[in-house]
BADOTI-885930 format. One record per residue (C-alpha): x, y, z; residue in one letter. Coordinates in pm, whole numbers, plus 50000, padded with zeros to 5 digits. Layout:
% residues N
> X|Y|Z|residu
> X|Y|Z|A
...
% end
This chain:
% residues 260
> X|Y|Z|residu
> 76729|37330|14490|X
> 76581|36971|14375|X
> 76394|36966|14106|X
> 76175|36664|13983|X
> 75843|36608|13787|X
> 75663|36856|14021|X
> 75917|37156|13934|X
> 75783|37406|13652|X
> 76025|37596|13470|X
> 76005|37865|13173|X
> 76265|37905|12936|X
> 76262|38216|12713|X
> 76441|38148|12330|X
> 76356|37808|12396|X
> 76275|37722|12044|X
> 76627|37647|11966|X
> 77030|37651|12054|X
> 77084|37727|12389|X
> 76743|37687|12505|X
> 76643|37425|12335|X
> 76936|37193|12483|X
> 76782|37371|12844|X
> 76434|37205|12767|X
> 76617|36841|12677|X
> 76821|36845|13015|X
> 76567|36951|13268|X
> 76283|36715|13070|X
> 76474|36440|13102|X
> 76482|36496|13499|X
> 76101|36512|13518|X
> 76050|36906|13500|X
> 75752|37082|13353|X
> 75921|37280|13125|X
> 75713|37577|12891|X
> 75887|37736|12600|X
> 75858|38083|12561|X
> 75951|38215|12212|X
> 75840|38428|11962|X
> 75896|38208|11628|X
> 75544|37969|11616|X
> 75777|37696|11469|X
> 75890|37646|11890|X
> 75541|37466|11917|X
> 75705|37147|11712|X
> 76013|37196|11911|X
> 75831|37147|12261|X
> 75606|36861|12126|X
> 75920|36670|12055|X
> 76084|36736|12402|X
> 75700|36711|12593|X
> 75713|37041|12662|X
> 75441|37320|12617|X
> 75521|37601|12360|X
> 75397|37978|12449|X
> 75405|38209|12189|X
> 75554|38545|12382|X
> 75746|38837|12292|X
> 75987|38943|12567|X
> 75976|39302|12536|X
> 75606|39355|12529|X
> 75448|39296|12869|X
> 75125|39230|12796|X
> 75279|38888|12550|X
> 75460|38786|12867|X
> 75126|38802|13086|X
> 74911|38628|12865|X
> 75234|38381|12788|X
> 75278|38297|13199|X
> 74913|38298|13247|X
> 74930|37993|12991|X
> 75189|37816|13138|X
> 75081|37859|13478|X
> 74751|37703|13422|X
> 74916|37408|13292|X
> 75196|37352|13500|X
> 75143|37573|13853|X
> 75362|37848|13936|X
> 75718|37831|13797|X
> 76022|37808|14027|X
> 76281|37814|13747|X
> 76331|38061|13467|X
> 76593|38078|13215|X
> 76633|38367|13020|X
> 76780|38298|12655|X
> 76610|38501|12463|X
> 76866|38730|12266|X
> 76973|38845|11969|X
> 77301|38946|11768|X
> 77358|39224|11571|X
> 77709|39329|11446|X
> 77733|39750|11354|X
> 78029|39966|11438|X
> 78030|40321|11611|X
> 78100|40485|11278|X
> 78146|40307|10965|X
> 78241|40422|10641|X
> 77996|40274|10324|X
> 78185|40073|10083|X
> 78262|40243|09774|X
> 78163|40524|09840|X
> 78235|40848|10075|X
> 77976|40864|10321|X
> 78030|40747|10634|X
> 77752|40686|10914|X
> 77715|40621|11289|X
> 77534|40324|11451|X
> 77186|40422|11424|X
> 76960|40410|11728|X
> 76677|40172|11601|X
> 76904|39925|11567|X
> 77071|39978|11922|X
> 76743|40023|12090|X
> 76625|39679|11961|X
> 76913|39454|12095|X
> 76891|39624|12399|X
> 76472|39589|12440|X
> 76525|39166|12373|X
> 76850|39124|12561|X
> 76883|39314|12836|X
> 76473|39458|12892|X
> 76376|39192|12749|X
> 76571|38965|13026|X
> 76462|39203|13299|X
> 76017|39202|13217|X
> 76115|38764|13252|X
> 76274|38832|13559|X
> 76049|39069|13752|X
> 75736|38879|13627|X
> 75874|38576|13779|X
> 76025|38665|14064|X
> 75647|38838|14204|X
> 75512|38474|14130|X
> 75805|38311|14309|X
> 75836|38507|14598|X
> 75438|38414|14730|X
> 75554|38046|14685|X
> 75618|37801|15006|X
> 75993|37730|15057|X
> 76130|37419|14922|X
> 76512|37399|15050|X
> 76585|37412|15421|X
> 76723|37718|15352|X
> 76411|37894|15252|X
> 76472|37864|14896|X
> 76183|37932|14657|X
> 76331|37939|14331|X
> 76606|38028|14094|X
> 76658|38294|13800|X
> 76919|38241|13537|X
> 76980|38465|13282|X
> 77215|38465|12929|X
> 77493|38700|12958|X
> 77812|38642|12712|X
> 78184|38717|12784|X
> 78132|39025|12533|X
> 78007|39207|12850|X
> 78379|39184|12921|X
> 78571|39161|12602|X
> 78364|39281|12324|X
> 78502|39274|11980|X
> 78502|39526|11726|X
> 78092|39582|11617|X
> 77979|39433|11901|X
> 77863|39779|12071|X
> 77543|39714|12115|X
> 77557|39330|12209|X
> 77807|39447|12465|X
> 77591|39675|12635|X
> 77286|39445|12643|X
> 77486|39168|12803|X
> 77710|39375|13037|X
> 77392|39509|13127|X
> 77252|39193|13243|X
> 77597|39119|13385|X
> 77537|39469|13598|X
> 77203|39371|13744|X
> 77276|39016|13857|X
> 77409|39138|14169|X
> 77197|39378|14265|X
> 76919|39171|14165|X
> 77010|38861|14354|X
> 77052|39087|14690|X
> 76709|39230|14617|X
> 76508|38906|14611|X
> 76767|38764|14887|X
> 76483|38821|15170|X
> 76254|38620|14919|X
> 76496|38331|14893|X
> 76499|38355|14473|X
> 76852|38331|14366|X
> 76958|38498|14060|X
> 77308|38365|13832|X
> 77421|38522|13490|X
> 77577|38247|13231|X
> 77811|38395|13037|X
> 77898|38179|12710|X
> 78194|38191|12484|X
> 78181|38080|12103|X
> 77877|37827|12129|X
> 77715|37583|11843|X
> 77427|37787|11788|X
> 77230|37874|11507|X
> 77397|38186|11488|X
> 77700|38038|11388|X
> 77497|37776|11110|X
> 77640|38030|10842|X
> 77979|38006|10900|X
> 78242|37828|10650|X
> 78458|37549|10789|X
> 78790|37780|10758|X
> 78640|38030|10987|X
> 78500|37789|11217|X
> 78870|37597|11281|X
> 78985|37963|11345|X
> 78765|38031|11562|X
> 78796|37714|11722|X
> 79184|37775|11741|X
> 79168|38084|11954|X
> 79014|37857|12227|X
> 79233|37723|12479|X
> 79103|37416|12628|X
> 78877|37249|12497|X
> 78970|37386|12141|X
> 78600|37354|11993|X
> 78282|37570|11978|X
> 78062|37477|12296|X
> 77817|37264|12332|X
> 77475|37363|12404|X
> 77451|37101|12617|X
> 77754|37222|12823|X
> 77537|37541|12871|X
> 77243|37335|12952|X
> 77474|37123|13252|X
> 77617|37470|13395|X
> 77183|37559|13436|X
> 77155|37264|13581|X
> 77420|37317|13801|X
> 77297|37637|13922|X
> 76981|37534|14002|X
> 77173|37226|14203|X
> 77417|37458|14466|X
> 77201|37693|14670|X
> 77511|37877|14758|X
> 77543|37967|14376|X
> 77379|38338|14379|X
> 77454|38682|14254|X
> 77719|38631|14040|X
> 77797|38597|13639|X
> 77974|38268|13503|X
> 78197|38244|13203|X
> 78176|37921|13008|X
> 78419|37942|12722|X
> 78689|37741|12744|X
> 78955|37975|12913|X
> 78891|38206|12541|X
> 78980|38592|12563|X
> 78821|38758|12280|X
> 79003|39005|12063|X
> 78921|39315|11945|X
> 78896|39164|11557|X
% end
């Protein structure tokens, strides 16, 4: 699918990192691009990039109505979403407290909320859009109306130790890109899972320089934390090859993660 200054697209966790890099790309080719993100500091992000910022909350439905019916009005009907909203949250199984005796299990509150922003989270985005997209005219000679990518990560394969939750979330949105894409098939919406390695993110702001050449170390080729903007080219790759559907990409650089 083409895309040029009369293509709308939503990106969820657009505010920064992954999405952020998203907006950059696919404004400099022209695209009406709305930021959908729960932190109200996104509104100076999308100024800067001439995007519009919507305040939205990916697990409560009625945020993402009010959120599309903004960006709707101001761009038309979106053809491209791009789900980054996500979190990270490191707990074991069971985990003993240190210095002392007691030991715990992962408690639910915290499971239930990665799950609710990464994997529900990515699925309210992605039936929302897909209703809107499927009354659309076709723009490809291939009856194409529009294209869903969503965040995975390669922990839905390889997850390391705490990582039981996060793995879940993603593999879950690893599970439903199939079944998903073959569902809106008959609608012509295409639906592709990114899966990203060790990435320059905020989330990774924190760490110390030893850790970071470590981690960069375990990488094969290239032997450095990715780019956003190398996740930002594979989206706009997607959205380029039709014939690109159904299926979950790993972007890391060849990197196995292990269990530490």
């Amino acid at each position: 699918m083409q895309i040029d200054q009369t293509t709308a697209a939503i990106i969820t966790g657009g505010a920064s990192g992954l999405g952020q890099a998203t907006c950059a790309l696919l404004r400099a080719h022209g695209v009406k691009v709305s930021l959908f993100d729960r932190d109200p500091r996104g509104a100076e992000i999308a100024q800067q990039h001439g995007a519009l910022f919507c305040e939205a909350d990916v697990t409560d439905p009625h945020s993402i109505t009010k959120a599309l019916q903004k960006a709707r009005a101001a761009h038309g009907p979106e053809r491209v979403l791009v789900n980054c909203a996500g979190i990270v949250v490191g707990k074991r199984t069971v985990s003993k407290k240190r210095d002392s005796d007691l030991w715990q299990a992962h408690d639910l509150d915290t499971f239930s909320r990665v799950i609710a922003i990464n994997l529900t989270g990515t699925f309210l985005m992605s039936t929302q859009c897909a209703l809107a997209m499927a009354q659309l005219e076709p723009v490809t000679k291939d009856g194409g109306r529009g294209v869903i990518i969503n965040t995975a990560s390669i922990a839905a394969e390889d997850g390391q130790m705490g990582q039981t939750a996060y793995a879940a979330s993603k593999g879950g949105v690893v599970g439903m890109t199939l079944p998903m894409a073959r569902d809106l098939a008959p609608y012509g919406i295409r639906v592709v899972s990114i899966m990203p390695g060790l990435f320059e993110t905020p989330m990774m702001a924190s760490i110390s320089d030893e850790v970071r050449s470590n981690l960069e170390a375990t990488i094969p080729f290239p032997s450095r934390l990715g780019d956003p903007a190398d996740y930002a080219l594979m989206v706009k790759s997607i959205i380029d090859n039709d014939m690109l559907n159904g299926t979950s990409i790993r972007l890391d650089g060849a990197l196995r993660m292990q269990p530490r």
